[in-house]
C-alpha positions as CSV (number, residue, x, y, z in Angstrom):
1,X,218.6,227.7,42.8
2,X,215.8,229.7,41.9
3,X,213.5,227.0,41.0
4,X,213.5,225.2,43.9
5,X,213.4,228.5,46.3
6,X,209.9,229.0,43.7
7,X,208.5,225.9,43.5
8,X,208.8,225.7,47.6
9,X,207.0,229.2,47.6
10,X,204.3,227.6,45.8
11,X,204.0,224.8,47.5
12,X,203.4,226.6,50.5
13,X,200.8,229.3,48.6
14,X,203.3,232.5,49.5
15,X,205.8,234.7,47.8
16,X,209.0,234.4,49.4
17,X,210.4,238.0,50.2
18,X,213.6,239.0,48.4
19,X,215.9,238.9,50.8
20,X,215.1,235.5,52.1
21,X,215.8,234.3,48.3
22,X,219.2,236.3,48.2
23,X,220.4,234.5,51.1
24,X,219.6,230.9,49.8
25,X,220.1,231.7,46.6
26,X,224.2,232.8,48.6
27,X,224.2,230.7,51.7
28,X,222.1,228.0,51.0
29,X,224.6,225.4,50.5
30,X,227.0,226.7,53.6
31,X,226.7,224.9,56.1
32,X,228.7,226.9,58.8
33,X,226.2,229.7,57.4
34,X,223.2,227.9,57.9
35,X,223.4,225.7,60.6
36,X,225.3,227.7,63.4
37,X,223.6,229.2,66.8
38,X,221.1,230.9,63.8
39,X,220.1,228.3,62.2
40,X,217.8,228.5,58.7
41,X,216.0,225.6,57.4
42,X,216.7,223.9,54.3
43,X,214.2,224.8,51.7
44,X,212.1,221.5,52.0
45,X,211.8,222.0,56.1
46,X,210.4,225.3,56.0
47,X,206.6,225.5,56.9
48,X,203.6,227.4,58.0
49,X,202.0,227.7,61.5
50,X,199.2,229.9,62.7
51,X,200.1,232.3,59.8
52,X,203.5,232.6,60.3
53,X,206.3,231.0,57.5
54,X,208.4,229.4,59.5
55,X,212.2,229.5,58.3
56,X,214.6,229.1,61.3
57,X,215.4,229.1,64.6
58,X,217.7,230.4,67.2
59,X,219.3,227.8,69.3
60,X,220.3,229.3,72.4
61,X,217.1,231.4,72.8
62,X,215.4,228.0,71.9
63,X,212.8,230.2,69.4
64,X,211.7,230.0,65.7
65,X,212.5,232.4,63.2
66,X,209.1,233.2,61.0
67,X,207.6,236.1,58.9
68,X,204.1,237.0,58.7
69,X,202.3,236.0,55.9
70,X,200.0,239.1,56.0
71,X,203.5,240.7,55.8
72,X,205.2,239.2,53.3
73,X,203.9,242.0,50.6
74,X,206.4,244.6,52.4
75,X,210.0,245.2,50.8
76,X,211.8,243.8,53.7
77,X,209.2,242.0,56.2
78,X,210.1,242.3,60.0
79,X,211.1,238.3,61.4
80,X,209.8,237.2,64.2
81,X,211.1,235.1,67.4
82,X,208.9,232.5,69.0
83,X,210.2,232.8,72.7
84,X,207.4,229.9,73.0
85,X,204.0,228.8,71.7
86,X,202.1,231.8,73.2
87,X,204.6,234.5,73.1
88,X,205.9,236.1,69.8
89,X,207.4,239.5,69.1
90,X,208.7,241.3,66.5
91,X,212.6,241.4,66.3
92,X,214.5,245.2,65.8
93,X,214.9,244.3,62.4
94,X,213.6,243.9,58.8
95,X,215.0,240.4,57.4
96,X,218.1,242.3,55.6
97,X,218.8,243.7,59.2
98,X,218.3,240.1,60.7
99,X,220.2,237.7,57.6
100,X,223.2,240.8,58.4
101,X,223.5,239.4,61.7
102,X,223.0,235.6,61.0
103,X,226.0,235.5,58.4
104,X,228.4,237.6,60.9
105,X,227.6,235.7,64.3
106,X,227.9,232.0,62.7
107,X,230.8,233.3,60.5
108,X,232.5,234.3,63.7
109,X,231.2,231.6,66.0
110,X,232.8,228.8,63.7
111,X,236.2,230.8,64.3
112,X,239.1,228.4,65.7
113,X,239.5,231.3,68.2
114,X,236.8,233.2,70.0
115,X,236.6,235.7,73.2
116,X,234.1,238.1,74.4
117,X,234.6,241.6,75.8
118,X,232.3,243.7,78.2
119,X,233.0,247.2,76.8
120,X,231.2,250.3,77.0
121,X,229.9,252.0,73.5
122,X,232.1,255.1,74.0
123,X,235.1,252.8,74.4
124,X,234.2,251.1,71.6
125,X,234.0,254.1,69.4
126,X,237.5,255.3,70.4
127,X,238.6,252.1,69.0
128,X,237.1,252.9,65.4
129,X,240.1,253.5,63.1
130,X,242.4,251.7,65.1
131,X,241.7,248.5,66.4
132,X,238.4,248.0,64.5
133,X,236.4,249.3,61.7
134,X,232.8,249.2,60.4
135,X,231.4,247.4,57.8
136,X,231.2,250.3,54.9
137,X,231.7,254.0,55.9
138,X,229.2,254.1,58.8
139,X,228.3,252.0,61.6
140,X,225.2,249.3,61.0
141,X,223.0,247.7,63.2
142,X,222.4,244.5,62.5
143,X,219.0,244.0,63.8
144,X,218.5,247.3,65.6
145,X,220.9,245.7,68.2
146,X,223.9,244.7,66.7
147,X,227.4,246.3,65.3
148,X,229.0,244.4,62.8
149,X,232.9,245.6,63.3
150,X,236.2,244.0,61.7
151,X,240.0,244.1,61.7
152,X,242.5,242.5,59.5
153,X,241.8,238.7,60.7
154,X,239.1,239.5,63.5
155,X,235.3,239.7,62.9
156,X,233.2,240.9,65.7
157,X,229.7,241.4,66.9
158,X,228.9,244.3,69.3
159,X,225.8,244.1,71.7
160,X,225.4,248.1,72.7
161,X,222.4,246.9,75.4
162,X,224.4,244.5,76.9
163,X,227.9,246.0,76.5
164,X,229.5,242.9,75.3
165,X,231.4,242.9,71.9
166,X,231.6,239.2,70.5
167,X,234.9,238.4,68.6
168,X,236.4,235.6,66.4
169,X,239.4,235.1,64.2
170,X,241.2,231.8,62.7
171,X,244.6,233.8,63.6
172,X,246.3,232.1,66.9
173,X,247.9,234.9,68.7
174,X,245.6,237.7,67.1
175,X,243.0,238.2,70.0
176,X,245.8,237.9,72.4
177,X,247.8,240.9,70.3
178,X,245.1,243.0,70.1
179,X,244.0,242.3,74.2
180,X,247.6,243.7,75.3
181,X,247.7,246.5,72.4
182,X,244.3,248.2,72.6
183,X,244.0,247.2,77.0
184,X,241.1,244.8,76.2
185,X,240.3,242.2,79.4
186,X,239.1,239.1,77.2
187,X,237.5,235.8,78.0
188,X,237.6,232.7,75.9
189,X,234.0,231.8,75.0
């Protein structure tokens, strides 16, 4: 609701940036959206520490999601991670890049079924087509660092730095299938 996403904004004496409205405004109410291994804070939790709006956090990196106010003017503000109190750095991506990623990895994650894959890039491509296809006509990185691909009942994450393609699917036997059809060596996660 756009009320509440403007009366928080003035409460805390900020302009929220567009993106980060879209995405409440969409996933505000989803729960597995919201409150996976990224997990965004419910309107009334989100708050401000030394100048930075705090709006999440990442659970297995134990770090909070914030923008900088001084940035907030910009069409699509950078988020940063909190590795811890001292420490902060500016992610790959603007907050469209990072909310991209956020949707797909908890989507996935809350997938009955759920592998992972070390696989090079160049495999990966050669797959393309077949086995798995981008999200629109070219590939995206989500966050600088992330390809978003898909199937027919498979929606995967792919980590070019680290190799390591992240996949989920509410279809029993589909991972298995497409293991033994495309020569994939997966393990459950």
């Amino acid at each position: 609701d756009d009320s509440l996403i403007e009366k928080r904004a003035r409460e805390l004496g900020i302009a929220f940036p567009e993106m980060f409205k879209t995405f409440m405004r969409t996933f505000g109410n989803d729960d597995v959206i919201m409150n996976g291994d990224y997990t965004i804070y419910p309107l009334e939790d989100i708050y401000i520490s030394d100048g930075k709006v705090c709006i999440g956090l990442i659970k297995q990196k134990g770090c909070r999601l914030t923008y900088d106010i001084s940035k907030l003017k910009y069409p699509y503000p950078a988020v940063e991670f909190e590795l811890n109190p001292n420490e902060w750095f500016i992610h790959h991506g603007n907050d469209l890049e990072v909310f991209l990623e956020v949707v797909a990895w908890n989507l996935m994650m809350s997938m009955e079924n759920t592998c992972k894959i070390t696989i090079r890039e160049n495999k990966l491509k050669t797959l393309i087509g077949k086995a798995f296809n981008y999200i629109g006509e070219h590939k995206i990185f989500a966050n600088g660092a992330v390809v978003i691909v898909y199937s027919d009942d498979i929606l995967g994450c792919y980590y070019p730095l680290s190799s390591k393609l992240f996949l989920g699917t509410n279809s029993e036997n589909a991972l298995g299938k497409y293991a033994e059809t495309y020569n994939l060596k997966i393990k459950a996660i």
